[in-house]
C-alpha positions in Angstrom: 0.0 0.0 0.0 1.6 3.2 -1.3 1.0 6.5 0.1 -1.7 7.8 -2.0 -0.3 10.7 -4.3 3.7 9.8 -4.1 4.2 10.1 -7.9 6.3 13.2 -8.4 5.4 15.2 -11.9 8.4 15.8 -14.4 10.0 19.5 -13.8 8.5 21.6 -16.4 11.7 23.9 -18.1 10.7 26.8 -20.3 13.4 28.9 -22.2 13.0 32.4 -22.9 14.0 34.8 -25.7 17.4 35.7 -24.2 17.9 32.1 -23.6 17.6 31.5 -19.7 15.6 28.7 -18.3 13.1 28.9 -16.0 11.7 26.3 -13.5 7.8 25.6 -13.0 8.0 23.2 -10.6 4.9 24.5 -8.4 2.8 25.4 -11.3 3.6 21.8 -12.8 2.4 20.0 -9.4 0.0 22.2 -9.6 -1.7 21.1 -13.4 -0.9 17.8 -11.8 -3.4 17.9 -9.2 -5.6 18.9 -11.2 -5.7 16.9 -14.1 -4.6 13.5 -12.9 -5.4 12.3 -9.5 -6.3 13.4 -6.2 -2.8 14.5 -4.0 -4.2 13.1 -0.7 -1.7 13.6 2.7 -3.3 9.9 4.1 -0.7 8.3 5.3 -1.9 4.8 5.1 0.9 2.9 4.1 3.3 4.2 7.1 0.5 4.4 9.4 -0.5 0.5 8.7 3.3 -0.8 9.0 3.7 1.0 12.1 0.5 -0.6 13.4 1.8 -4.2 12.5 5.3 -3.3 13.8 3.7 -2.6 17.4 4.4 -5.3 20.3 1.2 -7.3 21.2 0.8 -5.2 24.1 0.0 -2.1 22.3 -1.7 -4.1 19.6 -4.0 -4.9 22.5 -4.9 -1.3 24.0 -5.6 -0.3 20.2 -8.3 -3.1 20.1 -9.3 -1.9 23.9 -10.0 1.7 22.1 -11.9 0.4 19.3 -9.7 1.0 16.3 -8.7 -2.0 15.7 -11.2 -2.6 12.5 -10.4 0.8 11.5 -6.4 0.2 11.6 -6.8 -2.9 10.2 -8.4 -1.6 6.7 -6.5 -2.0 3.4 -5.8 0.8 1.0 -8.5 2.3 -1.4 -7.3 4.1 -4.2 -9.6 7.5 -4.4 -11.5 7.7 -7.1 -11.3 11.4 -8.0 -13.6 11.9 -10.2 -16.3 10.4 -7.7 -15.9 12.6 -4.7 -15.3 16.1 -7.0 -18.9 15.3 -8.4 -20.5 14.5 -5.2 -18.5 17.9 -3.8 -20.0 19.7 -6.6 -23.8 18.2 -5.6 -23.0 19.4 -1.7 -25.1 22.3 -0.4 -24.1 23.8 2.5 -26.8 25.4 3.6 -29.1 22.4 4.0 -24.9 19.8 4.8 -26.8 17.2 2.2 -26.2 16.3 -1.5 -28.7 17.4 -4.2 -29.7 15.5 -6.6 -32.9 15.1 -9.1 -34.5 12.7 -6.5 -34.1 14.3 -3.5 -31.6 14.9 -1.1 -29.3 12.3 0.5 -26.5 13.2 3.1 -24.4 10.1 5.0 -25.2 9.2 8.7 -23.8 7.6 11.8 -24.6 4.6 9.9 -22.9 4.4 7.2 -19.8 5.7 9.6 -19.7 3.0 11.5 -20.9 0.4 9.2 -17.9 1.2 6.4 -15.3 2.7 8.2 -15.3 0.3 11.8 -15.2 3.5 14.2 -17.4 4.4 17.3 -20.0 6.8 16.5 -21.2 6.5 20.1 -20.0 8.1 23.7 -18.3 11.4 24.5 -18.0 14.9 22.2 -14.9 14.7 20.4 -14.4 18.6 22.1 -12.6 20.5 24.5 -9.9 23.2 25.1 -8.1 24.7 22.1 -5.1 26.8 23.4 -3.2 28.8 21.6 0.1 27.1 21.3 0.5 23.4 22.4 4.6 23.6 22.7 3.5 22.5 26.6 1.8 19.3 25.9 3.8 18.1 22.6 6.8 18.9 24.6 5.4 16.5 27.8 3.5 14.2 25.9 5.1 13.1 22.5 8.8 14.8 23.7 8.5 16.5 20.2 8.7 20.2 18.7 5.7 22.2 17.5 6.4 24.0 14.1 6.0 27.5 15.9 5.3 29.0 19.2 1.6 29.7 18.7 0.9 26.6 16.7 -0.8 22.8 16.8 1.3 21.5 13.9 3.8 18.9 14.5 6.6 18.0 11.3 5.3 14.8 9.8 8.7 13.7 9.2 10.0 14.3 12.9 6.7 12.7 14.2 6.9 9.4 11.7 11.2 9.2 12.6 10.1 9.0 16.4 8.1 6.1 15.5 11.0 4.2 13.8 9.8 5.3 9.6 12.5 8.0 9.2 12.3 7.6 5.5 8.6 6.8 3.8 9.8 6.5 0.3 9.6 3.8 -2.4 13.2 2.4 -3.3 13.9 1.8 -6.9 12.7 -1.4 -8.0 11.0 -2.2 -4.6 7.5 -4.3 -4.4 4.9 -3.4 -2.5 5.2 -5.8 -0.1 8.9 -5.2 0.0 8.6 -1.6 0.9 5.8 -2.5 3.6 7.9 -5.4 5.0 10.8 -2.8 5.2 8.7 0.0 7.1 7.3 -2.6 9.3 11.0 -4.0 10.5 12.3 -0.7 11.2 9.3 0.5 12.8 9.7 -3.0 15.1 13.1 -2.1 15.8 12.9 1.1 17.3 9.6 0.7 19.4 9.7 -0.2 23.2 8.8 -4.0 23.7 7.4 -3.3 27.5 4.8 -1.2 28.9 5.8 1.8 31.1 6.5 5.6 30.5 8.1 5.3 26.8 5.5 2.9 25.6 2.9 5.6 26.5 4.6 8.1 24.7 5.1 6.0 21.6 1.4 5.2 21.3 0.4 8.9 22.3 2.8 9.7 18.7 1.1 6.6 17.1 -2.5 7.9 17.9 -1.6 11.5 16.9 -0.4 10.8 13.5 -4.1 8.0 12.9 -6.1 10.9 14.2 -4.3 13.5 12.1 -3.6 12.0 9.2 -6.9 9.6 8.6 -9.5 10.9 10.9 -9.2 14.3 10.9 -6.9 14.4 7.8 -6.0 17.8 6.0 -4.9 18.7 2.4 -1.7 20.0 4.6 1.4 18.2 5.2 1.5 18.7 8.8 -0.5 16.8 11.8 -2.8 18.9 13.9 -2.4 17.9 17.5 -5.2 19.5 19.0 -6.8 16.5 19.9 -3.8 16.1 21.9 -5.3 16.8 25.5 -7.7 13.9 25.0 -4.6 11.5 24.5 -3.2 12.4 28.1 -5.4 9.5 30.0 -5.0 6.6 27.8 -8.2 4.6 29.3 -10.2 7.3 28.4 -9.4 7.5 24.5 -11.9 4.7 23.7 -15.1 6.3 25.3 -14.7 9.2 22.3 -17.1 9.4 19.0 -14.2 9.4 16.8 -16.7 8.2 13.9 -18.7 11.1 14.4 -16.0 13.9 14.5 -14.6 12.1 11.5 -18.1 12.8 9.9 -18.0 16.6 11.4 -14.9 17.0 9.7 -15.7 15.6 6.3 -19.1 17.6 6.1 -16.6 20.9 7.0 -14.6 19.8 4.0 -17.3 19.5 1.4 -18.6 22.8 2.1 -15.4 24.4 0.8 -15.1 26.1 -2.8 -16.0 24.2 -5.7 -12.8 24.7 -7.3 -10.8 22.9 -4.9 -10.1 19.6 -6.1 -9.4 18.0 -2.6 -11.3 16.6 0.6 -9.8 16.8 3.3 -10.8 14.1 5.8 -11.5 10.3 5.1 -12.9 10.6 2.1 -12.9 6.9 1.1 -16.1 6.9 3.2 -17.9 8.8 0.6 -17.0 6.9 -2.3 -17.8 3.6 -0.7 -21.1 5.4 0.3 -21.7 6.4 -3.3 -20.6 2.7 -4.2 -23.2 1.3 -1.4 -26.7 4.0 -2.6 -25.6 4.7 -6.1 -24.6 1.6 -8.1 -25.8 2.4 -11.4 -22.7 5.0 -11.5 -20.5 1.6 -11.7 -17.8 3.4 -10.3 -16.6 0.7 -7.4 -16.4 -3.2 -8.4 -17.2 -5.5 -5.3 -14.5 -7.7 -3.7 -14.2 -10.1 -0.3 -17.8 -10.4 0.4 -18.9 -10.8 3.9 -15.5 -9.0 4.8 -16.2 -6.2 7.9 -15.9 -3.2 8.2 -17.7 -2.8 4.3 -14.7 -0.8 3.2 -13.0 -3.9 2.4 -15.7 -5.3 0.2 -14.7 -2.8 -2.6 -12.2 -1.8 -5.1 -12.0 1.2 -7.2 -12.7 0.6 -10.8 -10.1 2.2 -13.0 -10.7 4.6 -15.5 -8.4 5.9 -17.7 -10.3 9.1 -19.0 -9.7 12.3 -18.4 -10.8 13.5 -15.0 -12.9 16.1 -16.9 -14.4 13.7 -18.6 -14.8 11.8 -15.7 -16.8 14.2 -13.9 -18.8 15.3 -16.2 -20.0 11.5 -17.6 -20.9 11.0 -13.7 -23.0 14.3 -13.7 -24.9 13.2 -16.7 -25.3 9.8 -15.1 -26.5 11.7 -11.5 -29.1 13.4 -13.9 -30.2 10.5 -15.9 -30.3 7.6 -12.9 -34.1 6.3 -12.9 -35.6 6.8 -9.1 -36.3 3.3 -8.5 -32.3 2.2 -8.7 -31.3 4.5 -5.7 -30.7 2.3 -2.8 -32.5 3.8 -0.1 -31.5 0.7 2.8 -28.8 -1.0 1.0 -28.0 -2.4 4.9 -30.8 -4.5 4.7 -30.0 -8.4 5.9 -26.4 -7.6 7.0 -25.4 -9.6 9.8 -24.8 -7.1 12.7 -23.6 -10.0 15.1 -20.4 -9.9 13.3 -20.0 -6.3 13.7 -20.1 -5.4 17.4 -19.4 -1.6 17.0 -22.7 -1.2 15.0 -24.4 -2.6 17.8 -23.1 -0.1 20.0 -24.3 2.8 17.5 -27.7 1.4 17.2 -29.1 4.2 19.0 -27.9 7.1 17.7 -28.8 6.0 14.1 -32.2 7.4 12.5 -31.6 10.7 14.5 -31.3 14.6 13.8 -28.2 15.8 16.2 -25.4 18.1 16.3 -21.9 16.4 15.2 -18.7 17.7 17.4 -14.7 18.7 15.8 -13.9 20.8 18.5 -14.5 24.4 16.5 -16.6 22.0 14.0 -20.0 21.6 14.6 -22.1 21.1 11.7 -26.2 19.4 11.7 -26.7 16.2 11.0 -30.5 16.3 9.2 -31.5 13.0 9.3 -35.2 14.3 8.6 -34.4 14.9 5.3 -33.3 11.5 4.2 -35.7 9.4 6.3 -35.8 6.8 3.3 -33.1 5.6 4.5 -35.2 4.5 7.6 -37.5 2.6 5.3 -40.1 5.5 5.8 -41.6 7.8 3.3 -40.3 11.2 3.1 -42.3 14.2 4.7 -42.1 17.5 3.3 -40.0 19.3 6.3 -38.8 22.9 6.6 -35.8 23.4 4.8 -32.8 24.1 6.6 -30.7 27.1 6.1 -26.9 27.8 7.2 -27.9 29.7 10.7 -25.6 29.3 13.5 -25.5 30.8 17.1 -22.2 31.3 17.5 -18.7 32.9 15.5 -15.4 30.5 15.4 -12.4 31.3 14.6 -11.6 29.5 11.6 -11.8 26.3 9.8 -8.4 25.1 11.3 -6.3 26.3 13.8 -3.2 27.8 12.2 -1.5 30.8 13.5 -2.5 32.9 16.3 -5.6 31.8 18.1 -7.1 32.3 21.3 -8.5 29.4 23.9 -11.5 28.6 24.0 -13.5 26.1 25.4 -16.0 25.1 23.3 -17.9 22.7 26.0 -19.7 26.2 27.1 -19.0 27.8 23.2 -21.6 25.6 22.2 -23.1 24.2 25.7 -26.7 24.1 23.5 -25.3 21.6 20.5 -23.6 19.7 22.8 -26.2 18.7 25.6 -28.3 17.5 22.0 -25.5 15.0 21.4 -26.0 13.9 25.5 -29.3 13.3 25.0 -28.3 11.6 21.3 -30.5 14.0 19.1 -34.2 13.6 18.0 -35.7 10.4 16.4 -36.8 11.4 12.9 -40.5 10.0 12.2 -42.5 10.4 9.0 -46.1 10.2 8.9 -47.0 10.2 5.2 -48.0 7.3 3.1 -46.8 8.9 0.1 -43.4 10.8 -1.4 -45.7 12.9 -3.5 -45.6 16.1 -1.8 -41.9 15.8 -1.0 -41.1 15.7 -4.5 -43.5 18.7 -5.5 -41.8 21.1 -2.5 -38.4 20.0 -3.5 -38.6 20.9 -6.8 -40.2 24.0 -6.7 -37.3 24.7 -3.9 -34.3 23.4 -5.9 -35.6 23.5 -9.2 -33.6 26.0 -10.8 -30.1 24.6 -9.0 -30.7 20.8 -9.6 -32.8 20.1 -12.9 -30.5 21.6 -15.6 -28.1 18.9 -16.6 -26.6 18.3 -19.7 -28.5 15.1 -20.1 -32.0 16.1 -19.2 -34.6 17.4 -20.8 -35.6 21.2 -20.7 -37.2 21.6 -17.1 -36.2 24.8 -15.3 -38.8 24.6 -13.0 -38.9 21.1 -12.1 -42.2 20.1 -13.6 -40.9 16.5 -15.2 -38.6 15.1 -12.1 -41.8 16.2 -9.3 -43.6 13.9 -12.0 -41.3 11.4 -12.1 -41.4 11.3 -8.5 -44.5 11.1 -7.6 -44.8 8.1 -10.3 -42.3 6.6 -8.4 -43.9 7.3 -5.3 -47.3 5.4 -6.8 -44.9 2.6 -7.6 -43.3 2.3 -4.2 -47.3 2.3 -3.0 -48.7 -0.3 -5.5 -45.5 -2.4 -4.7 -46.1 -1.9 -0.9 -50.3 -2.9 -1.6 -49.2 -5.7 -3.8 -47.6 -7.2 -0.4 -50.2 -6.8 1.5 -52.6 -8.2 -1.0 -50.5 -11.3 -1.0 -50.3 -11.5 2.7 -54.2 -11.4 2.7 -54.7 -14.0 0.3 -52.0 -16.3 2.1 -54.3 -15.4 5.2 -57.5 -16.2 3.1 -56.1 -19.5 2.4 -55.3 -20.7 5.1 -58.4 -19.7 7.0 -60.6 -21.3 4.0 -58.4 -24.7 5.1 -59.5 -24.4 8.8 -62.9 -23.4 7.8 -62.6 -27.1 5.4 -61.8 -29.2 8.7 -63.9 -27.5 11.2 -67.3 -29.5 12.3 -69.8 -27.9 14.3 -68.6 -24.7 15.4 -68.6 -22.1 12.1 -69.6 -19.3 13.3 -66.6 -17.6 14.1 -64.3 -19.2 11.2 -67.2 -18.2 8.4 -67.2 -15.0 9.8 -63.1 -14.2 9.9 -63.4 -15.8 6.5 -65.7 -13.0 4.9 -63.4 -10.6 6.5 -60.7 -11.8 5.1 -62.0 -11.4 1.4 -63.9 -8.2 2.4 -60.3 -7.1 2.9 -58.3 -8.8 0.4 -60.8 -7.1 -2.3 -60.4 -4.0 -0.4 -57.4 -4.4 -1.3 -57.7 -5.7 -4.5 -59.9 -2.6 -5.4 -56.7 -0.2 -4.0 -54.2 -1.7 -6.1 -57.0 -1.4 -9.3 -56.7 2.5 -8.1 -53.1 2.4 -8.0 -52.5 0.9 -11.0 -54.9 3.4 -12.6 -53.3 6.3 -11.0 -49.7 5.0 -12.3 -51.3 4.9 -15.5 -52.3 8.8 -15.4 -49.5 9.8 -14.1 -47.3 8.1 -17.1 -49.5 9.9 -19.5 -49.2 12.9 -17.7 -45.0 12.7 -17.7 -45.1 11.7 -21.3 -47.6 14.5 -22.1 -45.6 16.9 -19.7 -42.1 15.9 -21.6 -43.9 16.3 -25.1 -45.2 20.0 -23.8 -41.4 20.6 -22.7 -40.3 19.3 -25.7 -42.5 21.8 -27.8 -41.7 24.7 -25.4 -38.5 23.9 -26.1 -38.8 24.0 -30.1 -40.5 26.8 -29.8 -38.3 29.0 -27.7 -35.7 27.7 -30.2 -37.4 29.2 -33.1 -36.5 33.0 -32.2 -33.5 31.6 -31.1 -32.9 30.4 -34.7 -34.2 33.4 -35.9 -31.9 35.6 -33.8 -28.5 33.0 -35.2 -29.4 33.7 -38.5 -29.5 37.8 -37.6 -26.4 37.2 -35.8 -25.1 35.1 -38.5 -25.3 38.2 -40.7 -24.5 40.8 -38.5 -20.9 38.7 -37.9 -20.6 38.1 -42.0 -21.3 42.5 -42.1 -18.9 42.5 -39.3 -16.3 40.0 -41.3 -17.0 42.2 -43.9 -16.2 45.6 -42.5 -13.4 44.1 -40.7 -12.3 43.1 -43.9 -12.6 46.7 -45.6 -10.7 48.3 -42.4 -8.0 45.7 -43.2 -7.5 46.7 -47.0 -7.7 50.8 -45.8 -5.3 50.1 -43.4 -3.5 48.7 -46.1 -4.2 51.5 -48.8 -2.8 53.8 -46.2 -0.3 52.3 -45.3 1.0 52.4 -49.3 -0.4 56.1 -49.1 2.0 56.6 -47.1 4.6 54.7 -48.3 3.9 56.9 -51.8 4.3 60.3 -49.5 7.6 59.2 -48.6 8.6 58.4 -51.5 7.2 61.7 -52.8 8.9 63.4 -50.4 12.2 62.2 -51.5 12.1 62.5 -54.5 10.7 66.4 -54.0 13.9 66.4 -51.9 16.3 65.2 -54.8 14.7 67.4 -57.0 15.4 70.5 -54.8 19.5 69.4 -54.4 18.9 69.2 -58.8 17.1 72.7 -58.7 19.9 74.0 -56.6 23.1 72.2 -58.6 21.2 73.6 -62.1 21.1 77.0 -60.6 25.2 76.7 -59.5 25.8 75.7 -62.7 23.3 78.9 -64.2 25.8 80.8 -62.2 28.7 79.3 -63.1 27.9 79.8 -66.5 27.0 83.2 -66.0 30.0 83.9 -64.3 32.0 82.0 -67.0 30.3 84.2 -69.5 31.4 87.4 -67.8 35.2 86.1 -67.6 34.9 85.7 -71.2 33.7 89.0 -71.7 36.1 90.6 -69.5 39.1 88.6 -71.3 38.0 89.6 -74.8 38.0 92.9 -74.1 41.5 92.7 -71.7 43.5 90.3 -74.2 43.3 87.7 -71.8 44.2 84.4 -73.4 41.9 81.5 -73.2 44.4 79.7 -71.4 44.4 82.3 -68.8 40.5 82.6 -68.3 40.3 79.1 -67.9 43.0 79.0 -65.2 41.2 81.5 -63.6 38.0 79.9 -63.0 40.1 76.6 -61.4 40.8 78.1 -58.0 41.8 81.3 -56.2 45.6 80.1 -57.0 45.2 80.5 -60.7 43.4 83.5 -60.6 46.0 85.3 -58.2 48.3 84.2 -61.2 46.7 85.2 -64.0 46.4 88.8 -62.1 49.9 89.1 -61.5 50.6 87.9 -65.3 48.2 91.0 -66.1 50.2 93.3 -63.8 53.5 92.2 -65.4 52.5 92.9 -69.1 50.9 96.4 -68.0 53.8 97.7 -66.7 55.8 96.4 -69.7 53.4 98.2 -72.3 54.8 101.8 -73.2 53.4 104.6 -72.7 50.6 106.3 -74.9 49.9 103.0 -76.0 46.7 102.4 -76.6 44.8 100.1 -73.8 41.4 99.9 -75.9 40.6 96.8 -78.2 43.5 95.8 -80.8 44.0 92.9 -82.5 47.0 90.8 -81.1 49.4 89.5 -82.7 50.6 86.1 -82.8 52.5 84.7 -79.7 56.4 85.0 -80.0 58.3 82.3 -79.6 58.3 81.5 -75.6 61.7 82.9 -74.4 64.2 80.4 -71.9 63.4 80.1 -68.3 64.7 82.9 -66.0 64.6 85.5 -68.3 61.4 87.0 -67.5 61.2 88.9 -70.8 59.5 88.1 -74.3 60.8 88.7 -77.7 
C-alpha cells in the first residue's frame, strides 16, 4: 500500500528569448493535481506498517479503544472523479447532497458500518489553546512548528516512531517496501509497557487521528486533539466516527474549485458505491469481509478526470428513481460487527456532530428513506448558527477557548443523542413537489435532461415513483391477505360444528383482500395517469423547447449576418489600413524625391551661375586680351586666378606709354623665351 499521491510530476523547463531557463516546478504540481489524481496527505501505508510493527501489548490497548477494525483496513485508491462530483452536488446550507431525486447526506450509519469507528459516547471537544509547545513537549517529547501553533513535522513525528524515511526504493514491491517499514518501525519501538511505551502510542495515535481521521490537504499533523490522549483509558469512550463525519461535512462545504477533501474521504466513495450503483464506479471484492470498506475496489478509469466528472454528472441526472438504494443495509449480519451494535441508538436521529470548532447538523429528517419511511415534506434548513469560530483550522494565532460552554446548547443535544426522525406520510408525492419547486432552478438543468427549469418532469417522475413504491407496498399486502384467506378457507374445510366464528373471519378476510384488491386497481390506474401525464408533460417541454428555439434560430441567422457584415467591414478596415499604409509609403517616396529634386534645382542653378559667371570672364578677357588659357585657369581656383592677375600686372607695366589700352587685334605669340629671363621677344 503506497502512500496515496507519491508520484512526483516531471519539472517543467521553459526557455526564454534571451535564452535563460526557468523552472515551474509548483505550477507543474499544480496542473498535476488537477488533471490527474487526487494528492491526498493519508498516510496509510506508514501508518499501517507502524500498526503491525507494534508489540502485542500495544496491539491490544488499540483493540481496547476500538480502532482496531479501522487500523486494520487495506488501501483504497480514491476515485477522484467520484468525490469532486459529489462535492459539486454538496449544499451547504441544507450539509446534504442534491440530486434530481431528493436529497441524500451520509449518517452515523454508514460511519460505522464502512469505516469500523465508534460513533457512540463522549464529544470529540474541548480546550483549544493557543500554542501546544507544553503538551507536545510532555507528551510526544517532540517540537511544534512555531510557538503559537498545533502542527507537528510529519517527518520528525513518523522518525520517532522508527519510519525516518517513507519512500519507495527503486525497484521495490509493494510488499517489500511495507515489510521494510514494518522491520524498522519494530526495531525502534519499546517491547514493554511503562512511560516510553505511552509516549510512543500517544505519537502513534496522533499521527491515525491527524492523518486519517481528521486528515488535512496539509502536510502537517494537527495535534489538537492532543489533551484527549493524556489519559489513555479514556481514548476509547470518544465518537471518533462522528467527528470524523464533522470534519468531512466541513470539507465539502469548501469552494468548488478545490479539487481535494480533506478528511477520510474513502467513506464517501464507498457510500456512493453502497446507494448509487448504477454509476458503476466501485467493483465489489471479499464479500462478507467487515468493516464494508474492504468489500470494494475502485474501478479504473483511464479518462480524463474532466471527462470523468462530467460522464458521472450526466449519469446523477439521468439515474431512474427506482435504482437509488435507499436501505442498502438491509440483511447484513450485525452480530459480526459489534461496534454497529453499540451505534444502534444514535442511528435514525437529527443531532449536532462535534470537531472541537466543527459543529455542523446532522439532518437525518431529510433523508428518512433511509429509515425505510416515506419522506415528509420538512422545513428546509438554512446555514444559521448561534455562534462565531475562529476559523476552519487552527493555524496561526488563536485564542483558547473552550467550546464545551461555546456551544453548551449543540452539545447537551449530542447527550441526550438528538431527536428520532418519524414520518407520517404514506406517500413521497408532496416531498417531491416542495423539492422541486425549492431546488428547481439549481438541480434540474443537466446536460442530459430534458428542458425543465422549473422542475415540472422530475416532481412527476417522482410522484410516479412514489405510486410505484405504493402499488408495490399494496401488492404485499394483497399477497399476505390471500395467504391469510387461504389458510383460513383450510381451517374453515376441517372445522365441524362450530362455524360461526371461522365463516365470519373468513368473509373478512376477502372483504379485505378485495379491499385491497380494489386499491391496487386504483393504484395501477393512478400510475397509469400519471405516465400519461410525464409523457404529455415531456412532449409539452419538448415543444416549449422547439419553440423558444425558433426566435432563437431566428436571432443566429441575424447574428449570423451581422458577424458576415462585421467580417465584412473588418475586412474593408484591413485593406484601408492597407491602402494607407502604401499612401504613405507613396508620400515618402514623394517626399524624396521632391527632396532630390530640390538638391537638382539648386546644382542647375550653380551651374546657371557658373555659366554666367564664366560668360562674364569671357567678356572681360575679350575685351583685356586675356588668353583662353588664362580665363580658364582663372576659374580653377583662387591660385590661378591670383596668377593670372599678376601675369596682367606684369604685361601692363611692360606696355609703353601712350599706347593704346582699348581693343586691338594681337598678334601672334612670340616664340616663348628660356626660363629665368622673364622677358619676351
Amino acid at each position: 500500500m503506497s502512500p496515496l499521491g507519491r508520484r512526483r510530476a516531471p519539472c517543467c523547463l521553459i526557455r526564454t528569448e534571451s535564452g535563460s531557463r526557468f523552472s515551474f516546478r509548483i505550477l507543474t504540481l499544480l496542473v498535476f493535481v488537477l488533471q490527474s489524481e487526487l494528492r491526498s496527505r493519508l498516510g496509510w501505508a506508514v501508518i499501517r506498517a507502524i500498526y503491525d510493527g507494534l508489540p502485542d501489548f500495544q496491539v491490544r490497548r488499540l483493540e481496547g479503544m476500538g480502532l482496531g477494525p479501522f487500523l486494520r483496513l487495506e488501501e483504497l485508491t480514491p476515485d477522484v472523479a467520484l468525490i469532486q462530483a459529489l462535492k459539486e452536488r454538496w449544499d451547504p446550507e441544507c450539509h446534504a447532497f442534491l440530486f434530481p431525486w431528493g436529497h441524500m447526506v451520509l449518517t452515523l450509519e454508514d460511519v460505522v458500518r464502512i469505516t469500523g469507528l465508534r460513533v457512540d459516547g463522549q464529544a470529540v471537544t474541548g480546550t483549544t489553546y493557543t500554542s501546544y509547545q507544553e503538551p507536545v513537549e510532555r507528551l510526544l517529547e517532540l517540537e511544534v512548528r512555531g510557538e503559537r501553533s498545533s502542527l507537528v513535522g510529519r517527518t520528525a513525528l513518523q522518525a520517532s516512531l522508527g519510519v525516518a524515511s517513507a519512500r519507495h526504493r527503486t525497484g521495490e514491491e509493494q510488499a517489500e517496501y511495507l515489510a521494510r517499514l514494518t522491520e524498522d518501525a519494530r526495531a525502534v519501538l519499546a517491547e514493554e509497557e511503562g512511560a516510553a511505551a505511552d509516549c510512543e502510542l500517544r505519537r502513534f495515535l496522533i499521527l491515525v487521528i491527524g492523518k486519517l481521521i481528521l486528515g488535512t490537504r496539509g502536510d502537517p499533523v494537527s495535534c489538537r486533539c492532543l489533551p484527549l490522549l493524556e489519559d489513555l483509558t479514556q481514548v476509547g469512550s470518544y465518537a471518533w466516527g462522528a467527528a470524523l463525519l464533522a470534519h468531512l461535512f466541513d470539507s465539502l462545504g469548501t469552494s468548488s474549485r478545490e479539487t481535494g477533501v480533506a478528511g477520510f474521504f474513502p467513506l464517501l466513495q464507498v457510500w456512493a458505491y453502497y446507494h448509487l450503483p448504477s454509476l458503476r464506479r466501485g467493483v465489489a471484492r471479499r464479500r462478507g469481509a467487515v468493516p464494508l470498506l474492504q468489500r470494494w475496489r475502485f474501478c479504473c478509469d483511464e479518462r480524463s478526470l474532466r471527462r470523468q466528472v462530467t460522464l458521472i454528472h450526466d449519469a446523477m441526472d439521468t439515474i431512474p428513481f427506482g435504482h437509488v438504494q435507499w436501505t442498502p443495509y438491509v440483511g447484513e449480519d450485525d452480530a459480526t460487527q459489534p461496534w454497529v451494535e453499540r451505534g444502534c441508538p444514535y442511528f435514525g436521529r437529527d443531532i449536532w456532530l462535534h470537531c472541537f470548532n466543527t459543529v455542523v447538523p446532522l439532518h437525518h429528517r431529510l433523508v428518512a428513506r433511509t429509515l425505510g419511511l416515506y419522506q415528509a415534506v420538512v422545513e428546509f434548513p438554512t446555514r444559521q448558527r448561534s455562534w462565531e469560530r475562529p476559523g476552519r483550522s487552527f493555524r496561526g494565532i488563536q485564542q483558547v477557548t473552550d467550546w464545551t460552554l461555546w456551544v453548551r446548547e449543540q452539545l447537551d443535544d449530542w447527550e441526550r443523542r438528538g431527536k428520532e426522525v418519524v414520518s407520517e406520510p404514506d406517500s413521497d408525492e408532496d416531498y417531491y413537489r416542495a423539492y422541486t419547486q425549492r431546488y428547481g432552478a439549481q438541480v434540474y438543468r443537466g446536460t442530459r435532461r430534458p428542458l425543465d427549469p422549473e422542475g415540472r418532469i422530475a416532481s412527476l417522475e417522482g410522484v410516479l415513483h412514489s405510486t410505484i413504491r405504493q402499488r408495490d407496498d399494496l401488492q404485499a399486502v394483497v399477497d399476505q391477505l390471500r395467504g391469510e384467506l387461504e389458510r383460513a378457507q383450510q381451517m374453515v374445510g376441517g372445522a365441524s360444528s362450530s362455524r360461526e366464528d371461522p365463516g365470519r373471519s373468513v368473509l373478512e378476510g376477502q372483504l379485505a383482500a378485495a379491499r385491497a384488491e380494489d386499491a391496487l386497481t386504483q393504484l395501477r390506474e393512478r400510475e397509469q395517469e400519471l405516465r400519461t401525464a410525464l409523457a404529455r408533460t415531456t412532449a409539452l417541454e419538448a415543444e416549449m423547447a422547439e419553440l423558444r428555439l425558433r426566435p432563437e434560430a431566428a436571432e443566429v441567422a441575424r447574428w449570423r449576418q451581422e458577424a458576415e457584415a462585421a467580417a465584412r467591414w473588418q475586412q474593408d478596415t484591413k485593406e484601408a489600413v492597407r491602402l494607407c499604409a502604401e499612401a504613405g509609403d507613396l508620400r515618402t517616396q514623394l517626399g524624396e524625391e521632391r527632396h532630390r529634386s530640390d538638391m537638382l534645382r539648386s546644382e542647375m542653378r550653380g551651374l546657371e551661375r557658373a555659366l554666367a559667371l564664366v560668360g562674364r570672364i569671357r567678356s572681360v578677357t575679350s575685351r583685356s586680351g586675356i588668353p583662353s588659357g588664362s580665363a580658364g585657369h582663372y576659374l580653377t581656383g583662387s591660385s590661378g586666378r591670383r596668377r593670372n592677375e599678376e601675369e596682367e600686372r606684369r604685361r601692363r607695366e611692360r606696355a609703353p606709354e601712350g599706347s593704346e589700352t582699348g581693343p586691338r587685334v594681337m598678334a601672334p605669340p612670340s616664340p616663348r623665351p628660356p626660363e629665368g629671363t622673364g622677358e619676351s621677344g
